[in-house]
C-alpha positions in Angstrom: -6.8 14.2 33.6 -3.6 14.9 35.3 -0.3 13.8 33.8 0.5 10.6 34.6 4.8 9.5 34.7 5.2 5.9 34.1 9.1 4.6 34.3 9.9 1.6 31.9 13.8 0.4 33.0 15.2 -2.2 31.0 18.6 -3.6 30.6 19.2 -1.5 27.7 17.7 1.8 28.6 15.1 3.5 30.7 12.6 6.2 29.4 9.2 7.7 30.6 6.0 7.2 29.1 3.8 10.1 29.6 0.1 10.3 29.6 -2.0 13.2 29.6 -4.2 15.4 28.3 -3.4 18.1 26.0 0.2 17.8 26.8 1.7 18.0 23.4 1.3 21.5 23.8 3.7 21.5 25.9 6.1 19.0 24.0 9.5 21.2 24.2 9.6 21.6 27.8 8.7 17.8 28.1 12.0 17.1 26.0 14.0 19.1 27.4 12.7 17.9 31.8 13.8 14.7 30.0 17.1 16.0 29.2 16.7 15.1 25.9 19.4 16.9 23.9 19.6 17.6 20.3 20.6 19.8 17.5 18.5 18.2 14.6 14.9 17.0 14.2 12.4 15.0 11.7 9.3 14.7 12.5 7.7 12.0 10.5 3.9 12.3 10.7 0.6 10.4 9.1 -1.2 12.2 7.2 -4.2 11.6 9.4 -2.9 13.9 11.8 -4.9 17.2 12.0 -3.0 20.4 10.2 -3.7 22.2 13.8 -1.9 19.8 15.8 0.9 19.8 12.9 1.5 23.6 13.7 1.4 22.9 17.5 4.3 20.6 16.6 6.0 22.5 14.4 5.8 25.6 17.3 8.0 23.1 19.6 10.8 23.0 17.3 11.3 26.7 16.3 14.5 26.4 17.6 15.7 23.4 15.9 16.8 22.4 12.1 13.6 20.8 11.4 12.6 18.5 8.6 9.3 17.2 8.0 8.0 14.1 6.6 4.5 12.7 5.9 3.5 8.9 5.7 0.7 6.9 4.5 0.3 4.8 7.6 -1.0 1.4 6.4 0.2 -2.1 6.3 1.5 -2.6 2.7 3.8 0.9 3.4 5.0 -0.6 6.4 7.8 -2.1 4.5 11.5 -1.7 3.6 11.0 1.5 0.9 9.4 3.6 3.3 12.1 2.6 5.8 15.2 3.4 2.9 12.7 7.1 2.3 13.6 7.8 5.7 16.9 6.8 5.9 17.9 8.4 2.6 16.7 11.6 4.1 18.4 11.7 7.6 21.9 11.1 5.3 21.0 13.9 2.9 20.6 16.0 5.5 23.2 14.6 7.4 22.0 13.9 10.8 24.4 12.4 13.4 23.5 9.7 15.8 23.0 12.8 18.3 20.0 14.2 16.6 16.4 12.8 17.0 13.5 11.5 14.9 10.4 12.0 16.4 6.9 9.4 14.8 3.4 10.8 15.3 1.1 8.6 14.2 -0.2 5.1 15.0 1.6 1.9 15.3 2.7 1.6 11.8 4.2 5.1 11.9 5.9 4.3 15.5 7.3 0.6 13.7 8.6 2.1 10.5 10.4 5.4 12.2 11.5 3.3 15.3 13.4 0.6 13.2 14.7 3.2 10.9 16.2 5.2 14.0 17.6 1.4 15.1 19.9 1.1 11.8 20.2 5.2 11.2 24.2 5.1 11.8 23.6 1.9 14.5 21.2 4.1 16.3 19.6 7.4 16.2 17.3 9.4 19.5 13.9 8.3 19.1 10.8 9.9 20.3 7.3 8.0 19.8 4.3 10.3 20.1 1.4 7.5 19.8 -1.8 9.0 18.1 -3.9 6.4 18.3 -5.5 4.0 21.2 -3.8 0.5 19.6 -0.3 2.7 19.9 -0.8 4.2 23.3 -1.4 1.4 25.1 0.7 -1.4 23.0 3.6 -0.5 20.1 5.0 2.3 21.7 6.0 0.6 25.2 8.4 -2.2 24.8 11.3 -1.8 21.7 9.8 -4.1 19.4 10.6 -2.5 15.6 9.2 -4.1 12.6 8.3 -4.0 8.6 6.1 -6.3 6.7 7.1 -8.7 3.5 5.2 -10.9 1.4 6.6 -13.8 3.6 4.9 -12.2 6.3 4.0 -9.5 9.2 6.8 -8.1 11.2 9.6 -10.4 10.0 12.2 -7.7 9.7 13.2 -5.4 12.6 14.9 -5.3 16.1 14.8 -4.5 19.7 15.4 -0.1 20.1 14.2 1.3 23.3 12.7 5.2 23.1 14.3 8.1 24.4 10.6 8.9 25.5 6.9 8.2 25.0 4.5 10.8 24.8 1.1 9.4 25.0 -1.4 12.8 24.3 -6.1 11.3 25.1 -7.1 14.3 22.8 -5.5 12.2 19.6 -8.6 9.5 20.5 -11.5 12.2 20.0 -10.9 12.6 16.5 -10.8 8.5 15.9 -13.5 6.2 14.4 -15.0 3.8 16.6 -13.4 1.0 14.1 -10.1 2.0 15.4 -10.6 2.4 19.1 -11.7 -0.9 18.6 -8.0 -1.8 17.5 -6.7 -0.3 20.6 -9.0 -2.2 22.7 -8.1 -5.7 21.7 -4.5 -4.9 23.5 -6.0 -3.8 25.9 -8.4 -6.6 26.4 -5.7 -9.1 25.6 -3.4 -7.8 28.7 -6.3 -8.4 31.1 -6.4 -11.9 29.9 -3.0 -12.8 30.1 -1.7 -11.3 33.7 -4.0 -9.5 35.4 -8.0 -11.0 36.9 -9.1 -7.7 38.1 -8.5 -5.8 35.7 -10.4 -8.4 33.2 -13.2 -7.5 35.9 -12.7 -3.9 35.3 -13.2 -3.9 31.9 -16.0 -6.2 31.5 -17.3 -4.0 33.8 -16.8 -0.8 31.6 -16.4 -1.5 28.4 -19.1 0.6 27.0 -17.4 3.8 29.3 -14.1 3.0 27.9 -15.0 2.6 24.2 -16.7 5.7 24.2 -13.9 7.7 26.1 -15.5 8.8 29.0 -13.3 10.0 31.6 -11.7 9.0 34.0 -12.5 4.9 32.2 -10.6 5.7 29.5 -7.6 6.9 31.8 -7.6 4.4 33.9 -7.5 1.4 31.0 -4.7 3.3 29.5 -2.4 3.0 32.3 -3.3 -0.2 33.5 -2.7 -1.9 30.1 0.8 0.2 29.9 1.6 -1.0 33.3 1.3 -4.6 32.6 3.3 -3.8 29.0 6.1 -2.0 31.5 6.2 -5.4 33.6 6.7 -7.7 31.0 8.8 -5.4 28.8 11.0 -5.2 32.0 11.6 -8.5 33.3 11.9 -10.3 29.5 13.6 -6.9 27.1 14.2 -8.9 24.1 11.5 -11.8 23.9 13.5 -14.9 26.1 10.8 -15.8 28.4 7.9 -14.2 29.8 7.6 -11.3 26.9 6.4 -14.4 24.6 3.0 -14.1 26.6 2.1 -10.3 24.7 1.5 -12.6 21.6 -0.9 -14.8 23.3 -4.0 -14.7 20.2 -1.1 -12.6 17.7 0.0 -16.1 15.9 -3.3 -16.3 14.7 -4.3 -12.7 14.2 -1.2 -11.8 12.0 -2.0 -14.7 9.7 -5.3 -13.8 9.7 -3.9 -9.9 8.3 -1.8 -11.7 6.0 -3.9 -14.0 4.1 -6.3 -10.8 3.6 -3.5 -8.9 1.7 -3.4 -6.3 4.8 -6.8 -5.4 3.4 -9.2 -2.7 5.2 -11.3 -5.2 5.5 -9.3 -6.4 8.5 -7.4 -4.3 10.5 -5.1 -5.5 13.3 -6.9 -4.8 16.1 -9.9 -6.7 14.5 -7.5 -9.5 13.6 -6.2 -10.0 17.2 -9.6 -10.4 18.5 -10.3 -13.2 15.9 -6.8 -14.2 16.8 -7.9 -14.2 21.1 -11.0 -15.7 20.3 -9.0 -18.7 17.9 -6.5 -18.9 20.9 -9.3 -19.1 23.1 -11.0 -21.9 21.5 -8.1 -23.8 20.8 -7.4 -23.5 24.6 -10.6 -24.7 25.4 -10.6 -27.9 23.0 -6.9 -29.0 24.5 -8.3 -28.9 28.1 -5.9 -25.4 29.1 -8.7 -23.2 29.8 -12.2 -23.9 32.2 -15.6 -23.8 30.3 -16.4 -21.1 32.6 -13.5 -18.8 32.1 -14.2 -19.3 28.3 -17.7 -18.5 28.0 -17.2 -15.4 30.5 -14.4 -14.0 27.9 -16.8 -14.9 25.3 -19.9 -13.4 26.6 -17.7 -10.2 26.7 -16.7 -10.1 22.9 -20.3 -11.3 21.9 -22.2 -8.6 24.3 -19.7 -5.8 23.1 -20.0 -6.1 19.6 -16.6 -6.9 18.5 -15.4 -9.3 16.3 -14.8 -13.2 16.5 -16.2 -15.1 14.0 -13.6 -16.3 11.2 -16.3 -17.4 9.1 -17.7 -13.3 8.3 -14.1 -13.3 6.7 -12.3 -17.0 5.3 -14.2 -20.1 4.5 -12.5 -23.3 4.3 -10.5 -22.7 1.1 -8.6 -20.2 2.8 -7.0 -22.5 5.6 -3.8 -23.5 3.6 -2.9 -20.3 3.2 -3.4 -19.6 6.9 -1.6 -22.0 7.9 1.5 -21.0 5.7 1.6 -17.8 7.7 1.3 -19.5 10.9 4.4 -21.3 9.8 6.0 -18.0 8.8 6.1 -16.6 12.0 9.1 -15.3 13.3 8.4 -17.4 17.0 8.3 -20.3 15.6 11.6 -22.4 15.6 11.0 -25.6 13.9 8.2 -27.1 11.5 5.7 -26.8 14.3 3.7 -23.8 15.5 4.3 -22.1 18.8 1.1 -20.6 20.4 0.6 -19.0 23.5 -2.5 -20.2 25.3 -4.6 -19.4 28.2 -5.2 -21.5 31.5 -7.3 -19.1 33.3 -7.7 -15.5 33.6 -4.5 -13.7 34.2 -2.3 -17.0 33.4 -1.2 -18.0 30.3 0.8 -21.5 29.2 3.7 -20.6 27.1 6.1 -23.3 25.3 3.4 -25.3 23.3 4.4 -26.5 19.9 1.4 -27.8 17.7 1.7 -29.5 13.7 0.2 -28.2 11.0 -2.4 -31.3 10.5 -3.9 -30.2 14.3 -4.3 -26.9 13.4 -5.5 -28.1 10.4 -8.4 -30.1 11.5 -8.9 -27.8 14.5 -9.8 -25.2 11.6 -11.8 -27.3 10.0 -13.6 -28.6 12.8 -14.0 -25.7 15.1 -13.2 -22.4 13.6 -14.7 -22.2 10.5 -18.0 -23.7 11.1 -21.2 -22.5 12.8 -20.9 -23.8 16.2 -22.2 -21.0 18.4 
């Protein structure tokens, strides 16, 4: 695959996000064609990542100061200790708001290191080399920083635009189907939301992409970045049209929550149950045509991937969904904002629902047999 430049401009900055194969070889003279200036460098890396590529990164930096860090990318370290780690570091080692930090890993690696960076001395150069398909096509585009509490997902962070994006295929060979899976859903979800053809794309080539054959897993990459770029550029910090990217995420996130951040959930899994719970709630309030629904549907089913609540809550566990519905950081009363869809590539946005509809719609529709 050739390299492949994609500009994101927004009010507060403008980087490049850069896809291609095998290019992290060539990760210094990227920085510096970037003019991307520094004296010293963490790296903080998940300990997924191979020990090979580790020393191809390392190779980049020989003329840096270099300091290394390793995280245990999951959701229940995606929280303020791993962030005050980092931190504590970058001051012992006194890095100035010139230097750089630099995530490889997935998107809890890019969330944790990115809002670190955003409150490192009121902001420090950050680079995001996304390892994983859910990262490359979703996390890393946009700004959005975030940790985790026990009140809920992603209720602490801020808005902190890259210096660049380095987005390297060859980190997908080595993932599990599971978590190309993950990456999927985003992708999937920014079909729905702005763009009919592509929907028709990837219904089209699902199988192709999910098994990364070339040039289908290329070409779903950069679509889904380029409708990110769109939205990310018109609506930087979440006013308007942004609010669309969390069209089945209100669901999905509770969904994480009430599971403890378990394995047996992870987000990219959640966000499917959370499209197909947006879906269906679409659906039953008369936004969204039969057809268009049983279309999307008849995708999920005949993929294989997951939608049905009731392989993972039964009805005892609504209450508790429902309090992290509340608890989301959209919502700005007693009532819960969701996104919904109207058709293919159009989404309603400003809908406020109570807790007792939700309630019964749970009840009724979600977590009973009705397929």
């Amino acid at each position: 695959m050739n390299q492949i430049n994609l500009k994101v401009n927004t009010n507060s900055s403008g980087y490049n996000v850069i896809i291609g194969s095998n290019i992290i070889a060539k990760l210094s003279n990227i920085i510096n064609k970037n003019s991307i200036k520094f004296r010293k460098c963490m790296l903080v890396i998940d300990k997924k990542v191979p020990k090979r590529i580790i020393k191809l990164l390392k190779d980049n930096f020989r003329n840096k100061e270099l300091s290394l860090r390793f995280m245990v990318a999951n959701e229940k370290n995606k929280n303020q200790k791993n962030v005050d780690l980092i931190i504590n570091t970058l001051l012992k080692e006194n890095f100035s708001r010139s230097d750089c930090i630099i995530a490889i890993g997935g998107g809890i690696t890019g969330d944790v290191v990115s809002f670190a960076a955003s409150i490192y001395k009121r902001g420090l150069q950050f680079i995001n080399i996304p390892t994983t398909l859910l990262s490359q096509v979703d996390s890393s585009i946009g700004g959005k920083t975030g940790i985790n509490t026990h009140y809920g997902k992603n209720l602490i962070g801020s808005f902190y635009q890259p210096k660049l994006v380095i987005s390297d295929t060859n980190f997908l060979k080595s993932l599990p189907k599971r978590e190309l899976v993950c990456g999927y859903a985003e992708i999937f979800k920014h079909s729905l939301i702005l763009n009919r053809k592509f929907y028709k794309y990837l219904d089209k080539n699902v199988s192709q992409i999910l098994n990364l054959k070339s040039p289908y897993i290329e070409k779903a990459i950069y679509e889904s970045c380029k409708i990110k770029k769109q939205i990310v550029q018109r609506d930087e910090k979440e006013n308007n049209i942004r609010k669309i990217l969390n069209f089945g995420h209100t669901f999905g996130h509770s969904y994480e929550a009430s599971l403890d951040y378990s394995k047996k959930l992870n987000h990219g899994e959640a966000v499917f149950l959370g499209i197909y719970s947006a879906l269906k709630f679409s659906l039953e309030n008369k936004y969204l045509r039969k057809k268009d629904f049983n279309s999307i549907v008849n995708h999920i089913k005949n993929s294989k991937l997951p939608y049905d609540l009731n392989n993972y809550f039964s009805a005892r566990d609504i209450n508790k969904i429902l309090y992290y519905m509340t608890r989301d950081k959209k919502n700005d009363s007693n009532m819960i904002n969701l996104i919904l869809l109207k058709k293919i590539g159009k989404t309603s946005i400003g809908n406020s629902f109570s807790i007792n509809k939700l309630k019964v719609f749970f009840k009724k529709k979600l977590l009973n047999q009705y397929l």
